[in-house]
C-alpha positions in Angstrom: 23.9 -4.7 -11.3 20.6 -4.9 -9.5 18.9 -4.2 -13.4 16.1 -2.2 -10.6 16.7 1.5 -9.6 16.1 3.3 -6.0 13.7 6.0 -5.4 15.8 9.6 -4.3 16.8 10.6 -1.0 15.5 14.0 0.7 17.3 15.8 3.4 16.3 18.9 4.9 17.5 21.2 8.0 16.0 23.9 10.3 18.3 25.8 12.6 17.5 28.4 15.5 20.7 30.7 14.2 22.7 30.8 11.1 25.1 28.4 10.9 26.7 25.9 7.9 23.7 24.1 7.0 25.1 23.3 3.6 27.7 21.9 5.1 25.3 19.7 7.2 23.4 18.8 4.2 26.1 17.7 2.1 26.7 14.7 5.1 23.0 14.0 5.3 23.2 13.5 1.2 26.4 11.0 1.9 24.7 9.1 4.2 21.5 8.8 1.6 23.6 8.3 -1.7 22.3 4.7 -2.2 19.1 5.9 -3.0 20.2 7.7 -5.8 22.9 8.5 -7.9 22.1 10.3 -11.0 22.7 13.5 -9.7 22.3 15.2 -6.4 21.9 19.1 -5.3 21.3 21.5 -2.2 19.6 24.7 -1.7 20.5 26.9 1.1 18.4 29.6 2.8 20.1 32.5 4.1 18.2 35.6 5.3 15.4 34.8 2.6 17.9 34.2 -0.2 18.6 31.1 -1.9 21.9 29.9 -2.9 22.0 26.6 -4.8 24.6 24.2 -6.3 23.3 21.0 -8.3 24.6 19.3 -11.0 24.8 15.3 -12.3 26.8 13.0 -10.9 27.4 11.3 -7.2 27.5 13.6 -3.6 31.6 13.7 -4.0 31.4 14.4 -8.0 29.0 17.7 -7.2 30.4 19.4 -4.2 34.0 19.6 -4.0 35.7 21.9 -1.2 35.1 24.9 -3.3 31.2 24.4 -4.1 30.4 24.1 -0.6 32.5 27.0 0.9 30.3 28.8 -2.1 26.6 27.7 -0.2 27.0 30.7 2.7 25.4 30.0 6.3 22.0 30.2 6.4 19.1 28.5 9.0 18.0 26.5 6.2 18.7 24.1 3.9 17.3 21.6 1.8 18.8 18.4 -0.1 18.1 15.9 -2.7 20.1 13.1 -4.0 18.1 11.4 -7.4 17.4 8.2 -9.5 15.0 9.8 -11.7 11.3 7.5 -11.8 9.7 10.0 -14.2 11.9 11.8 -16.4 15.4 11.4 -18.0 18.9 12.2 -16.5 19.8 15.9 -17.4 20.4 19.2 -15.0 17.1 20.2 -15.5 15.6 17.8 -13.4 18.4 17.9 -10.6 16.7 19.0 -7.6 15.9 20.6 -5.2 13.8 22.5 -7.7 13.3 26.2 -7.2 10.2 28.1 -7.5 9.4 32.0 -7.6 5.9 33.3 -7.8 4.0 36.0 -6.4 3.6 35.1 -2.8 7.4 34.2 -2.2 10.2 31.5 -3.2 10.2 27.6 -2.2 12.8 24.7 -3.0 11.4 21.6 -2.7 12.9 18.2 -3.1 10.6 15.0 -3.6 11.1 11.2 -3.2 8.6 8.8 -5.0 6.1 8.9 -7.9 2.9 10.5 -9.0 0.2 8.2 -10.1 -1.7 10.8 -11.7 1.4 12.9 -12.9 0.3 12.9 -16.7 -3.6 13.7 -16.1 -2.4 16.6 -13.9 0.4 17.9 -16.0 -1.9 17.7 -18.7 -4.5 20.2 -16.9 -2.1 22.4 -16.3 -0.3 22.8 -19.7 -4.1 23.2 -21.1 -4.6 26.1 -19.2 -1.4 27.7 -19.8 1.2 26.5 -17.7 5.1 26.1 -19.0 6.9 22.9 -17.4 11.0 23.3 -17.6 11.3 19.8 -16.6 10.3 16.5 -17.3 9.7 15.1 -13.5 6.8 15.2 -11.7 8.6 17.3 -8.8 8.1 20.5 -10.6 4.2 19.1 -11.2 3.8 19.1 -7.3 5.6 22.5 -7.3 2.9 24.0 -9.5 0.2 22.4 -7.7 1.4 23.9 -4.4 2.1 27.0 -6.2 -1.5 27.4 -7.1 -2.9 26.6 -4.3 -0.7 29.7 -2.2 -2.0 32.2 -4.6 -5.6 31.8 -2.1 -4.4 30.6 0.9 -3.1 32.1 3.8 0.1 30.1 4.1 2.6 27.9 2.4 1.3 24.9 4.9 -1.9 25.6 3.9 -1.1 25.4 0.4 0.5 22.2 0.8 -3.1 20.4 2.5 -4.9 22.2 -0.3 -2.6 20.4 -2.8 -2.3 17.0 -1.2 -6.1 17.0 -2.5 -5.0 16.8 -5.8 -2.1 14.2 -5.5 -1.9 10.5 -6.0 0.2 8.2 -5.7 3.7 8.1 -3.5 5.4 11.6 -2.4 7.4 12.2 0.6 8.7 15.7 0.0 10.7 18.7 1.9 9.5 21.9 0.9 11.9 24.9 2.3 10.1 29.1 1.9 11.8 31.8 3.1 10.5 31.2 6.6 9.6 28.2 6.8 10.9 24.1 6.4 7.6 22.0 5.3 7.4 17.9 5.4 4.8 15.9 3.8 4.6 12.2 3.4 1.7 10.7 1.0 -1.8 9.4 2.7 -0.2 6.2 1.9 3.1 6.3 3.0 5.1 4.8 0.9 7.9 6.0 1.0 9.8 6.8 4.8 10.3 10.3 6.1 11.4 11.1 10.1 13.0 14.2 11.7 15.4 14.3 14.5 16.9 17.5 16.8 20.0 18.2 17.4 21.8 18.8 20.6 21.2 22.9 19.7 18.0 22.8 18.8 18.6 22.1 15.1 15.8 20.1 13.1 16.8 17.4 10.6 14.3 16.2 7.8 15.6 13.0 6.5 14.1 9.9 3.9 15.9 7.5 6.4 17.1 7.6 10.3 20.3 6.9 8.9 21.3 9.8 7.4 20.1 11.4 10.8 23.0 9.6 12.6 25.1 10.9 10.0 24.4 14.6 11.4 24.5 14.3 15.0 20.5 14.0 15.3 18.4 12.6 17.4 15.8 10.6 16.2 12.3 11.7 17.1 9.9 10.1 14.9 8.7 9.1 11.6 6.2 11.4 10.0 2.8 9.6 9.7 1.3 8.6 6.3 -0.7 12.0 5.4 1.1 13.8 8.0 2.2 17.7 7.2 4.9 19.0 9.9 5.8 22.7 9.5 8.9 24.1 11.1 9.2 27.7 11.6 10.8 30.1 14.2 7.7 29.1 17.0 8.5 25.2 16.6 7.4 21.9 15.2 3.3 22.0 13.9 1.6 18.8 12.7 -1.2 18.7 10.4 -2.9 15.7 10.4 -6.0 16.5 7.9 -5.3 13.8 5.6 -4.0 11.3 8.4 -6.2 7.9 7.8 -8.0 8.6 4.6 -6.2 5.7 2.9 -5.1 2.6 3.6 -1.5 2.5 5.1 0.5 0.7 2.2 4.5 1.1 2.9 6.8 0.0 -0.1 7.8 -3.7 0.8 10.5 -3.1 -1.2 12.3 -0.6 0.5 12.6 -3.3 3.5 13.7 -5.7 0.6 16.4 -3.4 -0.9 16.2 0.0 -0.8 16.7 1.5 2.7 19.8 1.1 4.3 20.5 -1.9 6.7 21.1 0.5 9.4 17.8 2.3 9.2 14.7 1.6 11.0 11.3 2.4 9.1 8.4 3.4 11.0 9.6 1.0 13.5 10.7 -1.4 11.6 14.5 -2.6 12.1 15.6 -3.4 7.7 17.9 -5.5 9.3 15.9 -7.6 11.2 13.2 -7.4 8.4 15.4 -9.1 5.6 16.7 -11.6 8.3 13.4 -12.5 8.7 13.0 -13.1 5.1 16.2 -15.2 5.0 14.8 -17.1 7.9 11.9 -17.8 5.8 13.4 -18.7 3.0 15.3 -21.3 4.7 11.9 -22.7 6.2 10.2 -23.0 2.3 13.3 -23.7 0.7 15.9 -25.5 2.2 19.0 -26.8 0.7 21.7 -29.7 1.1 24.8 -27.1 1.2 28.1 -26.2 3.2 27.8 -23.0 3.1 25.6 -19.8 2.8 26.7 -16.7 1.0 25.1 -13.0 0.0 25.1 -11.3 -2.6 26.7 -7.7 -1.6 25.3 -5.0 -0.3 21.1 -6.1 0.8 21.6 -10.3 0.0 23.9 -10.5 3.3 21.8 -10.4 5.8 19.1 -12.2 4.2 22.1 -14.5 4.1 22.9 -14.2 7.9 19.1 -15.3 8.5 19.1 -18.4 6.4 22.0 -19.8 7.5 20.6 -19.3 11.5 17.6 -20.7 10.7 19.5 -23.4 9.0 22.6 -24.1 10.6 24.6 -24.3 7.7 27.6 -21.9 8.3 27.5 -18.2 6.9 30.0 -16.7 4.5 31.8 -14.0 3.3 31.7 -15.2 0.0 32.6 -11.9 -2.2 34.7 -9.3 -1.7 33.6 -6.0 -3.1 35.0 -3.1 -5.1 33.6 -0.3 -2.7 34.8 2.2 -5.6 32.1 1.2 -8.0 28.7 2.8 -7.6 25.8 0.1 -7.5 26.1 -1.0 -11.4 22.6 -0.8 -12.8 23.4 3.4 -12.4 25.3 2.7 -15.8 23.4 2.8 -19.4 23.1 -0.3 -21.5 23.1 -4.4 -20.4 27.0 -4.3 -21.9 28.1 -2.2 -19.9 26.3 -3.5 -17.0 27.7 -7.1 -17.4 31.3 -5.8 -17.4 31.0 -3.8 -14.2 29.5 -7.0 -11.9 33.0 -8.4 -12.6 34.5 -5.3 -11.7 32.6 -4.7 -9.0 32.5 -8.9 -7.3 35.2 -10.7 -6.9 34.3 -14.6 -5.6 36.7 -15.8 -2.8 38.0 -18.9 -3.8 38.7 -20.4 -0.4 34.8 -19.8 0.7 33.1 -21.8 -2.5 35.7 -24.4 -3.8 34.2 -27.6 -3.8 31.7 -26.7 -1.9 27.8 -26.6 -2.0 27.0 -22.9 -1.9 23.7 -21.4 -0.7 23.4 -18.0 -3.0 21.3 -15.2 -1.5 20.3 -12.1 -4.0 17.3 -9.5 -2.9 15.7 -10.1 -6.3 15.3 -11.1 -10.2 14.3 -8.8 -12.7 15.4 -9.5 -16.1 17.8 -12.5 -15.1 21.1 -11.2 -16.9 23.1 -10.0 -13.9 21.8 -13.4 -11.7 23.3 -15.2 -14.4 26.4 -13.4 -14.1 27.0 -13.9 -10.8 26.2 -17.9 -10.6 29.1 -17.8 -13.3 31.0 -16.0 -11.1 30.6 -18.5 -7.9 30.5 -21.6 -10.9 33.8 -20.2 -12.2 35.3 -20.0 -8.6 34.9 -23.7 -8.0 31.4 -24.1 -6.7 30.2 -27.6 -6.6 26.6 -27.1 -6.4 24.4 -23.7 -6.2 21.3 -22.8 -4.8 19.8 -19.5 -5.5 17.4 -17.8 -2.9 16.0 -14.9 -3.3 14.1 -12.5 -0.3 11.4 -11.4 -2.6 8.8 -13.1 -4.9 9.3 -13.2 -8.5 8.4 -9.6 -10.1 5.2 -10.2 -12.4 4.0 -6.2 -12.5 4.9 -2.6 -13.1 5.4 -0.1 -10.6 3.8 3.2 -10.1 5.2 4.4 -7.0 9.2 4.9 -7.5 10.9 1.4 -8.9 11.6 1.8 -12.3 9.8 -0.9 -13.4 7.3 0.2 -16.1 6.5 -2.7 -18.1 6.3 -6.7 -18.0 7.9 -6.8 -21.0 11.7 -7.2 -19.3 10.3 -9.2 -15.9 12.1 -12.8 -16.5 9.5 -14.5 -14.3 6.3 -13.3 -16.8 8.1 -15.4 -19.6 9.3 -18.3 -17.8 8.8 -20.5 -15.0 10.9 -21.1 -11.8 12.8 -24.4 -13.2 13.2 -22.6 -16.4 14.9 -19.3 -14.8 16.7 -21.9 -12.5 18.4 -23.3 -16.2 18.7 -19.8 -17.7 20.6 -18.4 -14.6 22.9 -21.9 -14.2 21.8 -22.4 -10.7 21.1 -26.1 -9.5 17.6 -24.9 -7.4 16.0 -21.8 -7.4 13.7 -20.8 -4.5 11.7 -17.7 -4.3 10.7 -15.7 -0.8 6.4 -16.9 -0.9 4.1 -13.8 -2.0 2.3 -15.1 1.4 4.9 -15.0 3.5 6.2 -11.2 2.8 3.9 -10.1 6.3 6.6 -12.0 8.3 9.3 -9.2 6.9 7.9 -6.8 9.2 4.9 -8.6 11.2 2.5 -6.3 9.4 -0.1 -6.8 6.7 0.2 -2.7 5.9 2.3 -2.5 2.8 2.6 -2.5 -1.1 3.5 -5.5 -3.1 2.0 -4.4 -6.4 5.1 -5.3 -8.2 4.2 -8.7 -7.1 0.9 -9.2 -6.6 -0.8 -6.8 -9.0 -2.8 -5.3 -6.0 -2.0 -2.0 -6.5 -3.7 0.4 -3.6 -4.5 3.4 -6.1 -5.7 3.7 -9.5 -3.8 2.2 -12.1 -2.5 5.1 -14.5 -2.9 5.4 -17.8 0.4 6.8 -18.8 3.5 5.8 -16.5 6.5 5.7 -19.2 9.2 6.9 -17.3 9.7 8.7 -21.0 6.0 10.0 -21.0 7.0 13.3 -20.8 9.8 13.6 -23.2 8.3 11.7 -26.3 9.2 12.8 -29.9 7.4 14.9 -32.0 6.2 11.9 -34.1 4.7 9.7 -30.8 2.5 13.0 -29.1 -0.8 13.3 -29.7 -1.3 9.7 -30.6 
């Protein structure tokens, strides 16, 4: 439906004794599953042995009662839940992905994207290595790899390869002794940790999967930050802490994270109020009533209509059956499952002058939709806001955006995607005005600005790696 698709969700857990970390796992993945739902897996640590289950599908799809009684106890575990950036949708690049060399095992499971994925994936086919994936998780994998064949620990493998990466990476990687956490220079993308009541240590993309578990938040991990936890405690590395500019993903505020969750100490809730507050200041509208667009348009919603004392609505009831639509292949298919998915109430928008709040427009199709929708159900008049600037760029760092070519707003103007969407006014959250989401100037709004905080790659198909014979080489 949203036609834009999350990063991935990584969940990871230390314990003092052996107990059903799987188990534990399986809820922290539940309580992440809207950042990705292409396929979702865990990796359990028992004694120094790994037992893994992974496969395609949502959290409920890939572990039924039987998988999980399969994952034993252990005191570690790791978990990843996928939309897929780089690479396409196959079992090879579920993850966690699982890695054996010479100095031990590892599972790690990643959230974001490489900028420089292709340039080092390219090194390291040239000097022999063999890639059984097309993601750039298993490129991080082989970079850490390397880098523990001539240092003295997996930690110190992971500083050594944070040297060689670009780009956006929060990532859990679990040894046999020990749970690692790193979070890119940048940051991103979030990563926190909480403790349980028994001294159990949860790893989680977002504070609310940490709810989800019984944890106790403790922190986020800082941009550059490497915690290692091991059977002496919590270490923090902080050797790459402040050697780039601090540059969170706006856009995770905007749409990805869950309303719920609070980003290095940032409320989401509060930030896309804000941005509904704002758009009511720079684009108000004669209406009766304000509505959002299910699930991250509501409380944008809430915000405009407090700012502008025109009443808030429930003005869709959703099918909360139906995974977030833009999972399914093909713009058919897509358009189809918006109806399925919203239903208008009637009694909310008849006759009536409706303020319509969405997170964003990317190609225009499923905006258009829904007007029809709220036009079909009687609407008199409809405004469409949206809590984020038009999108005029690619991104490198985990939406799948990789090309200008689709973007409705680098082919048209504001009036004109106002007539091609059937909305009466169309009003757009100012480029300048995103700082007020957060009261902070420290993010990334590449996707609409163009100012992108690293080098801009050469390659970032999300197909690069997976061309046909006749394309390579070329």
């Amino acid at each position: 439906m949203r036609e834009i698709h999350e990063d991935c969700g990584v969940f990871g857990v230390y314990s003092p004794k052996p107990e059903d970390v799987g188990r534990m796992t399986y809820y922290g993945l539940y309580a992440l599953q809207h950042r990705g739902q292409e396929s979702c897996g865990i990796v359990v640590n028992n004694d120094g042995l790994f037992y893994s289950h992974k496969d395609l599908g949502l959290v409920s799809q890939v572990f039924g009662k039987a998988d999980l009684e399969k994952l034993p106890e252990g005191t570690m575990a790791v978990g990843h839940c996928r939309y897929g950036t780089t690479g396409g949708t196959n079992r090879a690049n579920c993850q966690p992905i699982e890695v054996n060399h010479q100095k031990g095992k590892m599972a790690l499971a990643h959230n974001g994207n490489l900028s420089n994925a292709y340039d080092i994936r390219q090194e390291l086919e040239l000097n022999g290595a063999i890639f059984h994936t097309t993601s750039d998780t298993e490129i991080i994998a082989y970079v850490v790899t390397q880098a523990r064949l001539h240092t003295p620990s997996i930690e110190a493998a992971v500083d050594q390869a944070m040297d060689r990466l670009d780009g956006a990476y929060s990532f859990i990687l679990m040894s046999a002794e020990k749970l690692i956490c790193a979070r890119d220079p940048h940051g991103f993308h979030p990563l926190c940790y909480g403790c349980c009541e028994d001294g159990t240590i949860v790893v989680a993309s977002e504070n609310c999967a940490l709810n989800a578990v019984g944890a106790v938040f403790e922190r986020d991990i800082e941009p550059g930050e490497i915690l290692t936890i091991d059977k002496d405690g919590i270490h923090s590395n902080r050797h790459h802490c402040g050697t780039k500019p601090c540059t969170h993903c706006i856009f995770e505020y905007i749409y990805f994270a869950r309303p719920d969750s609070v980003i290095d100490g940032v409320s989401v809730h509060e930030a896309r109020k804000n941005a509904g507050r704002i758009l009511a200041r720079r684009h108000p509208a004669d209406a009766d009533v304000v509505i959002g667009v299910p699930d991250s348009g509501l409380d944008a919603a809430l915000g405009f209509a407090q700012e502008s004392g025109i009443p808030y609505s429930i003005g869709f009831i959703k099918n909360k059956y139906i995974g977030r639509t833009f999972i399914s292949p093909g713009q058919s298919s897509r358009m189809q499952l918006v109806k399925i998915k919203l239903a208008p109430i009637l009694s909310e928008v008849k006759g009536k002058r409706v303020v319509l709040i969405d997170d964003s427009i990317v190609r225009g199709t499923t905006s258009q939709q829904i007007v029809s929708l709220v036009r079909e159900a009687g609407a008199k008049e409809i405004h469409f806001r949206v809590s984020a600037p038009p999108f005029f760029n690619p991104c490198y760092y985990g939406i799948d955006i990789d090309s200008r070519d689709n973007l409705i707003a680098c082919h048209h103007s504001i009036p004109e995607i106002a007539q091609l969407i059937g909305a009466d006014s169309l009003g757009y959250l100012p480029l300048e005005d995103l700082k007020g989401l957060i009261d902070s100037t420290d993010y990334c709004d590449a996707c609409f600005s163009g100012r992108y905080p690293t080098d801009i790659p050469e390659h970032m198909e999300k197909s690069r790696f997976e061309m046909p014979l006749s394309k390579r080489n070329k």
